[in-house]
C-alpha positions, 0 to 999 in steps of 0.5 A: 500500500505504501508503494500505491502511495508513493507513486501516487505521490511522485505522479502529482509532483511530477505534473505540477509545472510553474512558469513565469510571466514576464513583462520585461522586453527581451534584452539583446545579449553582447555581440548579437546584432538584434532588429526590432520589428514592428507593423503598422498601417493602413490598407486600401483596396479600391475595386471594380468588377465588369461583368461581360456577358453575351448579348441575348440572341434572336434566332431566325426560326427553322421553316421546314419546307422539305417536304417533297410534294410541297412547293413552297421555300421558307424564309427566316430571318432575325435581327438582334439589337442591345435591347429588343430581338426579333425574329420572323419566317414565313413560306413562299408559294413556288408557281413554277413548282406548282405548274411543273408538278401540275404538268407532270400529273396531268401527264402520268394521267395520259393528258397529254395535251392538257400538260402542254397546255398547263406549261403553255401558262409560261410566256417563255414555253408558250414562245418556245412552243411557237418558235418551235413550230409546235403550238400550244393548244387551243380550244381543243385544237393542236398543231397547225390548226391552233397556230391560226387560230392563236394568230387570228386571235392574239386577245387568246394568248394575252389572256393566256399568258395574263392568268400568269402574271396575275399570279407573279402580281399577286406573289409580288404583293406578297413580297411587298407586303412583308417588305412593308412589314421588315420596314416596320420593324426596322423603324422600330428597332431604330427608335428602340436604339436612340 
């Protein structure tokens, strides 16, 4: 019990550390060069942050106007300013695809006679055709007997050729009115912009 004891004893002294606090700054011994460090000041950062991002995109539609028996183009187009974009598309009738598509039926039915008269609608065919010593139809009649008959009465191939360019006249309106409308537009972004 008396060996418990002393190591209990020996335990508790052991542990028991004192330190001394000083004050005193320290001394630089003989020989020694000794420096002094101190820091103080002030500090300033002055900072600006630019934050650059893209500007927000008008993208033009996609217009699908790859079908096969389709005759018609799509057209898109997109403008983008700082503050405001816009984007259109539309589709546009192709006449000559139509009158090609129209001829080519009609032939694969067996009237003949009926294509040709259907690509006789263009000037430039119906010229051809009476260059070519093979006029277009008329009222049911073919060869040299649709040639007089279309020189007796010039009206017939005005009229003929008139049903065309009503067509390109109202595919002109067409393209007027949406020139009218991209005007429009153009004049609005351009008072967004001032």
């Amino acid at each position: 019990m008396y060996k418990i004891l002393l190591t209990l004893l020996l335990m508790t002294m052991g542990s028991i550390v004192l330190a001394q606090e000083t004050t005193e700054e320290p001394t630089c011994p003989t020989g020694y060069i000794c420096t002094k460090g101190e820091t103080s000041g002030t500090q300033t950062i002055d900072s600006t942050t630019t934050v650059k991002s893209p500007p927000a995109s008008a993208i033009s539609p996609s217009i699908n106007a790859t079908n096969s028996d389709s005759c018609t183009v799509g057209v898109a187009g997109a403008v983008q300013t700082q503050i405001l974009g816009i984007s259109a598309g539309k589709t546009v009738r192709d006449f000559n695809c139509e009158r090609l598509k129209n001829a080519k039926t009609l032939y694969d039915m067996g009237m003949k006679v009926a294509a040709v008269s259907v690509m006789c609608q263009d000037e430039r065919i119906f010229d051809a055709m009476m260059d070519a010593g093979s006029p277009c139809p008329y009222d049911g009649m073919i060869g040299d007997m649709a040639k007089e008959a279309w020189k007796s009465d010039p009206k017939g191939k005005e009229e003929n050729n008139g049903r065309d360019l009503r067509i390109f006249k109202d595919w002109e309106k067409e393209d007027a009115d949406t020139a009218k409308g991209a005007m429009g537009v153009g004049a609005l972004l351009l008072l967004l912009l001032l």
